[in-house]
PDB file of N, CA, C and O in Angstrom:
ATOM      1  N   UNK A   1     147.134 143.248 149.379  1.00  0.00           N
ATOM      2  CA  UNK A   1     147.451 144.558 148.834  1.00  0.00           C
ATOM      3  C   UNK A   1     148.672 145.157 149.528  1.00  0.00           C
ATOM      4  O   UNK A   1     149.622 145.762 149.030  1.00  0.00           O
ATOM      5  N   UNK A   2     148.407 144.831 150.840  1.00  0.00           N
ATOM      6  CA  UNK A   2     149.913 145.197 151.429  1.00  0.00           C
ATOM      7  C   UNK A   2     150.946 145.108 151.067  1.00  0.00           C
ATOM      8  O   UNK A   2     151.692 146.005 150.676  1.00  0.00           O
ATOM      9  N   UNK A   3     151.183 143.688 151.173  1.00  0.00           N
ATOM     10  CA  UNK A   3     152.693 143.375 150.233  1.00  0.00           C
ATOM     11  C   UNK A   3     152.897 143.476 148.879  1.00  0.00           C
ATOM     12  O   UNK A   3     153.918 143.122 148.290  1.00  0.00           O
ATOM     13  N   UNK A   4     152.030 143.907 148.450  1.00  0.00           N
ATOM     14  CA  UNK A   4     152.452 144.350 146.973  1.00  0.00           C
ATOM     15  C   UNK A   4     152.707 146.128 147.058  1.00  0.00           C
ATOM     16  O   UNK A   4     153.342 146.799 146.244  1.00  0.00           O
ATOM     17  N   UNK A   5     152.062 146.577 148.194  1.00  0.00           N
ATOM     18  CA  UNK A   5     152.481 148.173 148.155  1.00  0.00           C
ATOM     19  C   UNK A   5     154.010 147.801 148.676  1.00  0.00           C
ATOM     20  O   UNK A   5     154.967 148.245 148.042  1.00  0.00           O
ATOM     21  N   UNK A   6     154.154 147.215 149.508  1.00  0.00           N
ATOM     22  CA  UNK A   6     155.769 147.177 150.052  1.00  0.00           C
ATOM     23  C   UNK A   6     156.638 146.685 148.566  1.00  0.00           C
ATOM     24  O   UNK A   6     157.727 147.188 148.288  1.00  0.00           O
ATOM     25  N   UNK A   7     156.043 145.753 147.786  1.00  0.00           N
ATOM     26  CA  UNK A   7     157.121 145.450 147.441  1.00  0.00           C
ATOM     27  C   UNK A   7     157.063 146.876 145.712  1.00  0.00           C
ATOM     28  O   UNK A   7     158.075 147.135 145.062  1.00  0.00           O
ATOM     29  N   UNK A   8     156.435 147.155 145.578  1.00  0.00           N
ATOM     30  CA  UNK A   8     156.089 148.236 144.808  1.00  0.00           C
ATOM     31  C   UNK A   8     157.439 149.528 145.043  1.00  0.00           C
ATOM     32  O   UNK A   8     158.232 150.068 144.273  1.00  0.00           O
ATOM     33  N   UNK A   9     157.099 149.648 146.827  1.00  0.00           N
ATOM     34  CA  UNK A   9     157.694 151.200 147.149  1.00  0.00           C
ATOM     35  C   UNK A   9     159.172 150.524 147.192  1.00  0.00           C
ATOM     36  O   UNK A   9     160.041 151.279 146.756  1.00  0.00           O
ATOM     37  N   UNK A  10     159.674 149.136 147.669  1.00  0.00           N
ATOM     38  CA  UNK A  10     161.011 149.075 147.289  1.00  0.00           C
ATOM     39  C   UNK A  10     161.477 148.607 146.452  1.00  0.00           C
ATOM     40  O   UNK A  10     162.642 148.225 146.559  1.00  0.00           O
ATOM     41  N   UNK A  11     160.609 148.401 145.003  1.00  0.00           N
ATOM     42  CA  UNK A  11     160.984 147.701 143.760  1.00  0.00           C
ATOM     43  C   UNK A  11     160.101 148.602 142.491  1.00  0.00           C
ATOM     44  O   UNK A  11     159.311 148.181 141.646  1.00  0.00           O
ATOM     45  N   UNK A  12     160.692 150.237 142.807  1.00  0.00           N
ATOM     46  CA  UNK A  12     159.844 150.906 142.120  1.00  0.00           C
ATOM     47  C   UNK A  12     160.018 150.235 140.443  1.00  0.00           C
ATOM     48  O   UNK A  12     159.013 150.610 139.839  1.00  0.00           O
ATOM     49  N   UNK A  13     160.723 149.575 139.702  1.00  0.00           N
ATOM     50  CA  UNK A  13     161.058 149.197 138.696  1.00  0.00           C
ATOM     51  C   UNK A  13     160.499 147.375 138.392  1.00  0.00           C
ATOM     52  O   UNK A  13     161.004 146.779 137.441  1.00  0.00           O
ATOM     53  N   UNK A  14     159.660 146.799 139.118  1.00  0.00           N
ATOM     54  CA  UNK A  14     159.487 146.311 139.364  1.00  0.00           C
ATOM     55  C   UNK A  14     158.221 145.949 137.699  1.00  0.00           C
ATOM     56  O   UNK A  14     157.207 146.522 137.302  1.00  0.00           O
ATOM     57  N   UNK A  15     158.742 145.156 137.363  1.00  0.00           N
ATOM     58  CA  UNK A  15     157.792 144.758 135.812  1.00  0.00           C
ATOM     59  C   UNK A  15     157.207 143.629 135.438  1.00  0.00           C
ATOM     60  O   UNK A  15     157.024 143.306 134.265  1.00  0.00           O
ATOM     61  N   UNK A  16     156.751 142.704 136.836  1.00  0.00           N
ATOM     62  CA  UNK A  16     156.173 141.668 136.792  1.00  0.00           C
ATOM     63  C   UNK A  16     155.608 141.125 138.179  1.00  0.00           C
ATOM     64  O   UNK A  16     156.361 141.449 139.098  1.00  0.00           O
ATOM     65  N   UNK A  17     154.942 140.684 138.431  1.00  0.00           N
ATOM     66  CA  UNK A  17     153.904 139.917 139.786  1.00  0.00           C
ATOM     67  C   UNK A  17     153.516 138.728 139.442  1.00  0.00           C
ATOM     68  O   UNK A  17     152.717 138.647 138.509  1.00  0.00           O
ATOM     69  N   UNK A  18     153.916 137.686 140.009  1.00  0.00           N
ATOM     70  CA  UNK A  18     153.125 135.962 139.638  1.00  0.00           C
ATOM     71  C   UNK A  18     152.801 135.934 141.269  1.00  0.00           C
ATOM     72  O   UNK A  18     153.441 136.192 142.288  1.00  0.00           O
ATOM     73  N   UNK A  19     151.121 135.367 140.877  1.00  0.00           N
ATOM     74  CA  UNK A  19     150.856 135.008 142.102  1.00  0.00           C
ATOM     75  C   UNK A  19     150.041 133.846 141.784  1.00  0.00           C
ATOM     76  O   UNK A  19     149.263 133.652 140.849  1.00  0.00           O
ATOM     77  N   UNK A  20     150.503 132.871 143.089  1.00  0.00           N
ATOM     78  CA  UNK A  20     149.771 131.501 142.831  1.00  0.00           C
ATOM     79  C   UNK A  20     148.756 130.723 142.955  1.00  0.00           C
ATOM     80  O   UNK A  20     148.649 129.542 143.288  1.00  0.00           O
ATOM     81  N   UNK A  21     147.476 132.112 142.420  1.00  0.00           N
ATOM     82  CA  UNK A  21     146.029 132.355 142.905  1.00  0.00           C
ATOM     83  C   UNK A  21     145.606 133.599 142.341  1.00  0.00           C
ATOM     84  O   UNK A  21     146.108 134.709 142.520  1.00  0.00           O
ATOM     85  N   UNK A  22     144.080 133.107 141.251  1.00  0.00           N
ATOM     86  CA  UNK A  22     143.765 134.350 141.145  1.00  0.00           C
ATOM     87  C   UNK A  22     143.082 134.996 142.373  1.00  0.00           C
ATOM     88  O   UNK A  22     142.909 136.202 142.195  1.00  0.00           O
ATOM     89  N   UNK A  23     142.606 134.501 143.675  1.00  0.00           N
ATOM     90  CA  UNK A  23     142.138 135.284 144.693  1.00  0.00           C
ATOM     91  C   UNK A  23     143.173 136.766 145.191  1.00  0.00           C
ATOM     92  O   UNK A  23     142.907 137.845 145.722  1.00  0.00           O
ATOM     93  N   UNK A  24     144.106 136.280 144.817  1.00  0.00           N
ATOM     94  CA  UNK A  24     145.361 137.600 145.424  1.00  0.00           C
ATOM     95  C   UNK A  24     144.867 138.496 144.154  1.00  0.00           C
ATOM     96  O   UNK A  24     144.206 139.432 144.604  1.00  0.00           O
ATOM     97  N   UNK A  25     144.928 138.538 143.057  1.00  0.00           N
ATOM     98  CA  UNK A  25     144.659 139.452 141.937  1.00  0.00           C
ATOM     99  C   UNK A  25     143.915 140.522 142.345  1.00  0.00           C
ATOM    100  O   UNK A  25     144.241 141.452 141.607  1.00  0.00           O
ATOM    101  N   UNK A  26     142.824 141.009 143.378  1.00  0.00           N
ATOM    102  CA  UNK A  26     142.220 141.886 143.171  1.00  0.00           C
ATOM    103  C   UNK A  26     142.952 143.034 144.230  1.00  0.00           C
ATOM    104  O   UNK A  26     142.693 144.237 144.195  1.00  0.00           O
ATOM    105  N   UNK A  27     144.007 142.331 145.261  1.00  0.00           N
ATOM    106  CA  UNK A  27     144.607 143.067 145.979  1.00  0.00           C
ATOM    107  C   UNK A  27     145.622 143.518 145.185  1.00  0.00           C
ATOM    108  O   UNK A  27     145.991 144.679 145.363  1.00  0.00           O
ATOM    109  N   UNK A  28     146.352 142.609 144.039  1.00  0.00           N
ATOM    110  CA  UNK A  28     147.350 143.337 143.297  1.00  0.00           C
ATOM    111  C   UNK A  28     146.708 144.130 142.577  1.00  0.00           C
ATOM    112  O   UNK A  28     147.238 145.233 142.714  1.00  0.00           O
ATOM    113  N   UNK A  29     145.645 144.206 141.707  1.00  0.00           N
ATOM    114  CA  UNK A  29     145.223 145.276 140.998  1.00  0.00           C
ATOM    115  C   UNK A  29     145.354 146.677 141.660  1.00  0.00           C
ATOM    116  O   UNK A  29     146.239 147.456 141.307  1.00  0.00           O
ATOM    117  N   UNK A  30     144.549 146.945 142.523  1.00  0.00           N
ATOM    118  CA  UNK A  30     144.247 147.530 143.955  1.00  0.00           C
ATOM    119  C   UNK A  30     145.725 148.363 144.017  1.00  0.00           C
ATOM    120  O   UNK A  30     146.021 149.443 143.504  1.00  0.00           O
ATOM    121  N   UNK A  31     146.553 147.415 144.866  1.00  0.00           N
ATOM    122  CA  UNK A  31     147.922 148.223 144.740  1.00  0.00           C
ATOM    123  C   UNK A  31     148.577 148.627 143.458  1.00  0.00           C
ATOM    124  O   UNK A  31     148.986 149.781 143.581  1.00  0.00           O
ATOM    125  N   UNK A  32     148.808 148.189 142.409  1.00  0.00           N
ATOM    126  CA  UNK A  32     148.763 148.755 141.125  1.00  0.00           C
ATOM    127  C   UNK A  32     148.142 150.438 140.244  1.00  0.00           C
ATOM    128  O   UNK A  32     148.587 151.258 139.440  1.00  0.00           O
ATOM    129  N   UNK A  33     146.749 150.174 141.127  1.00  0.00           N
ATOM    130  CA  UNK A  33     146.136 151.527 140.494  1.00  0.00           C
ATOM    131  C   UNK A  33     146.433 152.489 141.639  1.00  0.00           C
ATOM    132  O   UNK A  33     145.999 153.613 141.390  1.00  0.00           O
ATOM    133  N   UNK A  34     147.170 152.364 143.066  1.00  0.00           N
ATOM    134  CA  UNK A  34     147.283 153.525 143.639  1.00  0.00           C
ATOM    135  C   UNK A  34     148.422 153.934 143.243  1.00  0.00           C
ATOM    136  O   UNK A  34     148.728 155.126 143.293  1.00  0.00           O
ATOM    137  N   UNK A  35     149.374 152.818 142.700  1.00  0.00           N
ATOM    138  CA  UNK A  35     151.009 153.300 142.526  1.00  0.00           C
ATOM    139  C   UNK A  35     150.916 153.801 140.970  1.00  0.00           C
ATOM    140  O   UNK A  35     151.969 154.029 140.375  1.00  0.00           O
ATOM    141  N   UNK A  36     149.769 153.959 140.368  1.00  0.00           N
ATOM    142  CA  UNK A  36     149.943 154.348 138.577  1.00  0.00           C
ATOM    143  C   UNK A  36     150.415 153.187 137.883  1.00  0.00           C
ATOM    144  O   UNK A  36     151.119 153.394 136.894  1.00  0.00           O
ATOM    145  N   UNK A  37     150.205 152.203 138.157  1.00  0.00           N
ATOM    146  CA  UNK A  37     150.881 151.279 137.380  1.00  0.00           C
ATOM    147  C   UNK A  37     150.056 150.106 137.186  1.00  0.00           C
ATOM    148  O   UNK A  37     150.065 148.927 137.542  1.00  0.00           O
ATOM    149  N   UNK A  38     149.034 151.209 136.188  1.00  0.00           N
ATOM    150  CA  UNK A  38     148.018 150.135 135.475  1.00  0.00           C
ATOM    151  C   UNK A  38     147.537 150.176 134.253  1.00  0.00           C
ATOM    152  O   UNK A  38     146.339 149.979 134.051  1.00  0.00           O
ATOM    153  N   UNK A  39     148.403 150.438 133.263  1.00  0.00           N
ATOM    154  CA  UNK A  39     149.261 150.431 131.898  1.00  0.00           C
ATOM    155  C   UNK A  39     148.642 149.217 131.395  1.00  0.00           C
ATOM    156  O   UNK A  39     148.614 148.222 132.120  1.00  0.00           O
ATOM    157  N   UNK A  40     148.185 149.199 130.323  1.00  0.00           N
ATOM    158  CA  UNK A  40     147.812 148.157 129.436  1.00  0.00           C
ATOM    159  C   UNK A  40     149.223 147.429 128.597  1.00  0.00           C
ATOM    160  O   UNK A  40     149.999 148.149 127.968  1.00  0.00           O
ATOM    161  N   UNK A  41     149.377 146.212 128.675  1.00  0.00           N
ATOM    162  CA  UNK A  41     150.057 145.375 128.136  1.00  0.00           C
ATOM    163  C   UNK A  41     151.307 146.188 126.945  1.00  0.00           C
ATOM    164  O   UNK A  41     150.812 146.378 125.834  1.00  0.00           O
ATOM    165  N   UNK A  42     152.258 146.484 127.038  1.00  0.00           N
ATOM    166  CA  UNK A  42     152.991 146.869 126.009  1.00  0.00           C
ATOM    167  C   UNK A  42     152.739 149.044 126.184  1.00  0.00           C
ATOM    168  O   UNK A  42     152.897 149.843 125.261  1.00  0.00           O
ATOM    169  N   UNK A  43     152.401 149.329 127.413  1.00  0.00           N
ATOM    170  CA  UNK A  43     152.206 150.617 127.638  1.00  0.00           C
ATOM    171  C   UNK A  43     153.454 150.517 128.899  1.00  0.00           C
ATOM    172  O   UNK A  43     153.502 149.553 129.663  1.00  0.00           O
ATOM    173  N   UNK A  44     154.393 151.630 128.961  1.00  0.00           N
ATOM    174  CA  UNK A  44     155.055 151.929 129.872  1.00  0.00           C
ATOM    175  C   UNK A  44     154.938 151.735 131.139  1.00  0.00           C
ATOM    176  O   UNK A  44     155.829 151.354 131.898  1.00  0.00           O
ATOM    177  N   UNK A  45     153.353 152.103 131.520  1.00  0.00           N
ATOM    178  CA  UNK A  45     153.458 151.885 133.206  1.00  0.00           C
ATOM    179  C   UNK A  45     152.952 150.323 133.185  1.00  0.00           C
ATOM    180  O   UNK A  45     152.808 149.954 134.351  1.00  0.00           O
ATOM    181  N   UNK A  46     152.729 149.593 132.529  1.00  0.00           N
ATOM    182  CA  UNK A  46     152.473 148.448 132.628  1.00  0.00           C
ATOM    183  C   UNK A  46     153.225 147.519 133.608  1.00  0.00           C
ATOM    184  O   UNK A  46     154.439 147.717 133.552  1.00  0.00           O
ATOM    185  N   UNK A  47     152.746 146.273 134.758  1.00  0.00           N
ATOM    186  CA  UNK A  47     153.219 145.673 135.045  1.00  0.00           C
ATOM    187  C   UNK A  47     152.585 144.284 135.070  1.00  0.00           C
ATOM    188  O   UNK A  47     151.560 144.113 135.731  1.00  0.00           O
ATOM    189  N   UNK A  48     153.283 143.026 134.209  1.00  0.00           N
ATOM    190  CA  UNK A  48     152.473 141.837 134.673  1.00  0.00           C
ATOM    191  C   UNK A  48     152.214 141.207 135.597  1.00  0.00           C
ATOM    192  O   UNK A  48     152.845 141.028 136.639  1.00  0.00           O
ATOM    193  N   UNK A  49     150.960 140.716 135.154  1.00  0.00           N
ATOM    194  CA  UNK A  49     150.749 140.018 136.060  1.00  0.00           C
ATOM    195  C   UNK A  49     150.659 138.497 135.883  1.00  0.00           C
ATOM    196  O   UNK A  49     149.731 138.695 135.099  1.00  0.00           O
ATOM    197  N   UNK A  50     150.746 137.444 135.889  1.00  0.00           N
ATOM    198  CA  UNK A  50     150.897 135.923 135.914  1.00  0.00           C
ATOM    199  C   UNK A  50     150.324 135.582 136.924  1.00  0.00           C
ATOM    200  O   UNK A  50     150.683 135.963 138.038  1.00  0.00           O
ATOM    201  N   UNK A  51     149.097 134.619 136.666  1.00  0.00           N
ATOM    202  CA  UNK A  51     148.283 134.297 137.950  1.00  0.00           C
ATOM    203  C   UNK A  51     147.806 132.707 137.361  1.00  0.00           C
ATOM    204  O   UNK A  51     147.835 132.340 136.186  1.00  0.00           O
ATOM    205  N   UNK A  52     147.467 132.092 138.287  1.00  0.00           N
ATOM    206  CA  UNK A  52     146.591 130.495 138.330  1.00  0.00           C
ATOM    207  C   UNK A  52     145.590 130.667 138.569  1.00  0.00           C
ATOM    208  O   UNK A  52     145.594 131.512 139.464  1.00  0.00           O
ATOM    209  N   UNK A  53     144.185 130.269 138.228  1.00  0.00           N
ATOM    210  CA  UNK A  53     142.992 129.461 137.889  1.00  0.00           C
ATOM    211  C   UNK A  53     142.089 129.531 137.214  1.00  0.00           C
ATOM    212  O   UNK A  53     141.237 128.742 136.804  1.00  0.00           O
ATOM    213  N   UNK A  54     142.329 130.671 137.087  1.00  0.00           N
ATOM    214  CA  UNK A  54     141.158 131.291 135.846  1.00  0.00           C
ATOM    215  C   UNK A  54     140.007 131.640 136.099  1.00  0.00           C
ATOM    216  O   UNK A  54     139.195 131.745 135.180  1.00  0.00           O
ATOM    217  N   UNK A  55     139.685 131.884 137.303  1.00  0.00           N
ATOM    218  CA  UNK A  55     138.365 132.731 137.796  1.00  0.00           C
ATOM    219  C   UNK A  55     138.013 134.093 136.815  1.00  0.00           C
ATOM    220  O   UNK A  55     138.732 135.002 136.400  1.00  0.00           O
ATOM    221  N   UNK A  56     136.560 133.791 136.647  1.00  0.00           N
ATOM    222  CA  UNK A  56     136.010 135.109 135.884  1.00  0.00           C
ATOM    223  C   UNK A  56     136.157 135.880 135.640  1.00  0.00           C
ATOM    224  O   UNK A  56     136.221 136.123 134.435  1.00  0.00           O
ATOM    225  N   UNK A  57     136.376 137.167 136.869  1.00  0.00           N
ATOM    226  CA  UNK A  57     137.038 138.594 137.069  1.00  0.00           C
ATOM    227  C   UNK A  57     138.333 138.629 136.363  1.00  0.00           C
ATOM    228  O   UNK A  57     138.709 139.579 135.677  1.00  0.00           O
ATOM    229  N   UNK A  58     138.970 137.582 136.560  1.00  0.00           N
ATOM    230  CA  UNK A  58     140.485 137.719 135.349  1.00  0.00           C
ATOM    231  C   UNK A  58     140.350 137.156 134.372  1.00  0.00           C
ATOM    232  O   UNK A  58     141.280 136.363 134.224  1.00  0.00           O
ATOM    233  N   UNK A  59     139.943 137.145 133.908  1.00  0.00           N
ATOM    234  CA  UNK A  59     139.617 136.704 132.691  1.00  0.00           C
ATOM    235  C   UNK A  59     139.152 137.985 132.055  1.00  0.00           C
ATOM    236  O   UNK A  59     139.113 138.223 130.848  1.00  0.00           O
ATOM    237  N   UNK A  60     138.884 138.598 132.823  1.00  0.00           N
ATOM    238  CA  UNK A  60     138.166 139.826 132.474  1.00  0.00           C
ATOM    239  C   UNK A  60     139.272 140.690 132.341  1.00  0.00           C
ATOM    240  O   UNK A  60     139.571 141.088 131.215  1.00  0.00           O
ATOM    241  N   UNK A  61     139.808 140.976 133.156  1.00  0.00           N
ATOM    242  CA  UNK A  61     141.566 141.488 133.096  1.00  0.00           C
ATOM    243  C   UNK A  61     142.411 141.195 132.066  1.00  0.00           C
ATOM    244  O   UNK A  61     143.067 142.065 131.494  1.00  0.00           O
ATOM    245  N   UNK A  62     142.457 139.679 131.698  1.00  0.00           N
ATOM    246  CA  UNK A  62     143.128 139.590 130.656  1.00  0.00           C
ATOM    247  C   UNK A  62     142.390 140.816 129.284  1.00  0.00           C
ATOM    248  O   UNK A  62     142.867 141.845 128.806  1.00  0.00           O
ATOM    249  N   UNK A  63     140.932 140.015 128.989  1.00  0.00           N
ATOM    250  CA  UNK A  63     140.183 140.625 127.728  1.00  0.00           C
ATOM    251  C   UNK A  63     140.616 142.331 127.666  1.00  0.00           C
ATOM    252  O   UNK A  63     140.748 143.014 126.650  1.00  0.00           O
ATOM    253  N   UNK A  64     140.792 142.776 129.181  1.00  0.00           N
ATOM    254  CA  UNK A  64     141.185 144.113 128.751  1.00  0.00           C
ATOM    255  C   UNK A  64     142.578 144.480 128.708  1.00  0.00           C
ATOM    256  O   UNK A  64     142.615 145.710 128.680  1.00  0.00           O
ATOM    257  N   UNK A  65     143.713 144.007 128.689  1.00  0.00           N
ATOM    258  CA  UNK A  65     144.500 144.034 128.121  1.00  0.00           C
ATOM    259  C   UNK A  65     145.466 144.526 129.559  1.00  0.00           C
ATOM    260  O   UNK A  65     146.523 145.129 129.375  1.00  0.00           O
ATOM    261  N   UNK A  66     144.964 144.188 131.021  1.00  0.00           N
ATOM    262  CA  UNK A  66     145.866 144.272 132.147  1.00  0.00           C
ATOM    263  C   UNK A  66     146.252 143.659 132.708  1.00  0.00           C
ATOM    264  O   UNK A  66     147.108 144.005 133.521  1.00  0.00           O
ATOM    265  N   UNK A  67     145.601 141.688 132.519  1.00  0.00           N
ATOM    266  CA  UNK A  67     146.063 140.788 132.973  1.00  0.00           C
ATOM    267  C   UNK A  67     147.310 139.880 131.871  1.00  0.00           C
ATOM    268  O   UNK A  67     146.960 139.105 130.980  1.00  0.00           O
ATOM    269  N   UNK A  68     148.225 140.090 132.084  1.00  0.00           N
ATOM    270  CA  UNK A  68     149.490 139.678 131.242  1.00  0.00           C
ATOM    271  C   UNK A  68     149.091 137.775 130.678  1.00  0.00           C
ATOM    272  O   UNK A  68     148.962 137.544 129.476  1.00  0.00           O
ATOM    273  N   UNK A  69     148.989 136.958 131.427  1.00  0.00           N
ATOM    274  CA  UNK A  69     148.973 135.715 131.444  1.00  0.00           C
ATOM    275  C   UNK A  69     148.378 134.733 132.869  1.00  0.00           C
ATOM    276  O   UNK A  69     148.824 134.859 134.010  1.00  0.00           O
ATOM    277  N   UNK A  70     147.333 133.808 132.472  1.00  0.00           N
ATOM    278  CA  UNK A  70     146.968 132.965 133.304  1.00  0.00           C
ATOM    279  C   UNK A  70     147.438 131.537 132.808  1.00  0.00           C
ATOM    280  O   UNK A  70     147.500 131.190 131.629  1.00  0.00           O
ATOM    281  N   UNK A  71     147.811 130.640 134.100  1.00  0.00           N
ATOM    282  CA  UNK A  71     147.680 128.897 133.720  1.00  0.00           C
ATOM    283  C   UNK A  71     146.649 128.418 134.293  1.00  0.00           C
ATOM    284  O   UNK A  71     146.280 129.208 135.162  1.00  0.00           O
ATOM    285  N   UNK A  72     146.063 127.598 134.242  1.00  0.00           N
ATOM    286  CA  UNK A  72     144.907 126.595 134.720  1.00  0.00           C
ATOM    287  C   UNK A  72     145.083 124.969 134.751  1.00  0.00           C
ATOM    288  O   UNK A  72     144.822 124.362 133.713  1.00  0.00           O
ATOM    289  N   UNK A  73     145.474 124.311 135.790  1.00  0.00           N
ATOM    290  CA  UNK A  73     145.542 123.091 135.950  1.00  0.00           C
ATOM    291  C   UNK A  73     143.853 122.501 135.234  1.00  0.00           C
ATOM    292  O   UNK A  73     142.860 123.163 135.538  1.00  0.00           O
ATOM    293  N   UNK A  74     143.661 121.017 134.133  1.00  0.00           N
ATOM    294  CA  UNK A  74     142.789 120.714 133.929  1.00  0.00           C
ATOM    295  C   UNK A  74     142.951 119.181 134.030  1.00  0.00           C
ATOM    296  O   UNK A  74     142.949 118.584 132.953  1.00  0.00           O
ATOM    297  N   UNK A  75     143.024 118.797 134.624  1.00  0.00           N
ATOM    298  CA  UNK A  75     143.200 117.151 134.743  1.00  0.00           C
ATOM    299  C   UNK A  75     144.662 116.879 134.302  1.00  0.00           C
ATOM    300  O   UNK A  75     144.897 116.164 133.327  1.00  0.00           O
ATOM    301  N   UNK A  76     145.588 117.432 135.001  1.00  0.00           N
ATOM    302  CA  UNK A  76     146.738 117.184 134.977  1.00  0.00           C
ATOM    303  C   UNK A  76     147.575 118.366 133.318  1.00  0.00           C
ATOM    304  O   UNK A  76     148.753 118.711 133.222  1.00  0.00           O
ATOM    305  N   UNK A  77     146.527 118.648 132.405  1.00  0.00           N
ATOM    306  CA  UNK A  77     146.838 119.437 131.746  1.00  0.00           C
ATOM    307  C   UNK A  77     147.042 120.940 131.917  1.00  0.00           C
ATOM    308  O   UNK A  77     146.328 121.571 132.696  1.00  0.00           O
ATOM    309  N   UNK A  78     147.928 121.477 131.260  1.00  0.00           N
ATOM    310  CA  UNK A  78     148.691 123.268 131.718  1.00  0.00           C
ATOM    311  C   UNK A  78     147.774 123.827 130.571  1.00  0.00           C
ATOM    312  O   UNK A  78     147.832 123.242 129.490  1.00  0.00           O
ATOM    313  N   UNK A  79     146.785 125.094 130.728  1.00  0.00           N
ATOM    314  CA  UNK A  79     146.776 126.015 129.644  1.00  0.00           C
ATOM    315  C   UNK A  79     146.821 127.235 129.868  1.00  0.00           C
ATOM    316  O   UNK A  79     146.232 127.753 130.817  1.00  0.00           O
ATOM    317  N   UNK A  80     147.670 127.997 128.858  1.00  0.00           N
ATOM    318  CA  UNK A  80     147.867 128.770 129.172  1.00  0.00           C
ATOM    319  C   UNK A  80     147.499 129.585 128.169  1.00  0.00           C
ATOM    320  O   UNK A  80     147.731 129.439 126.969  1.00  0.00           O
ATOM    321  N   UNK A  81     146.553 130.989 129.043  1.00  0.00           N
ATOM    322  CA  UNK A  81     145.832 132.228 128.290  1.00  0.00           C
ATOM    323  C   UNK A  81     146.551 133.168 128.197  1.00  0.00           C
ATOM    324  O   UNK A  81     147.082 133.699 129.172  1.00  0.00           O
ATOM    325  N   UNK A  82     146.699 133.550 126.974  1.00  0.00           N
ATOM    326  CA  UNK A  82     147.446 135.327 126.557  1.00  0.00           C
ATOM    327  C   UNK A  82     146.225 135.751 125.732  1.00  0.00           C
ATOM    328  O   UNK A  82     146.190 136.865 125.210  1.00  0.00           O
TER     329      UNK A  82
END
């Protein structure tokens, strides 16, 4: 959550987050809803997010319309959820 508040307060314009794990996701959410910038997909304060593995809780994020895009390695295959 830290480094996403840092990079938040010096990238106030900042309109995207990939992280290479959904375990980081709940710290970006986290920093997201203190900075207001937890805007549903195609809403102004919106910022994506792009994450790997597809754990439950995001999945759940996606369905509500705050998780932008996940990939999931499956035996060498890429899929990717919008």
């Amino acid at each position: 959550m830290a480094t996403t508040k840092n990079f938040l307060e010096t990238n106030p314009d900042l309109d995207v987050i990939f992280t290479c794990t959904d375990a980081l996701v709940p710290g970006i959410v986290a920093a997201l809803k203190e900075a207001g910038k937890t805007g549903k997909v195609g809403e102004e304060n919106h910022v994506g997010i792009y994450s790997v593995d597809g754990a439950g809780e995001v999945l759940k994020l996606i369905e509500d319309g705050r998780l932008t895009e996940l990939s999931h390695n499956i035996r060498s295959s890429l899929v990717l959820i919008r």
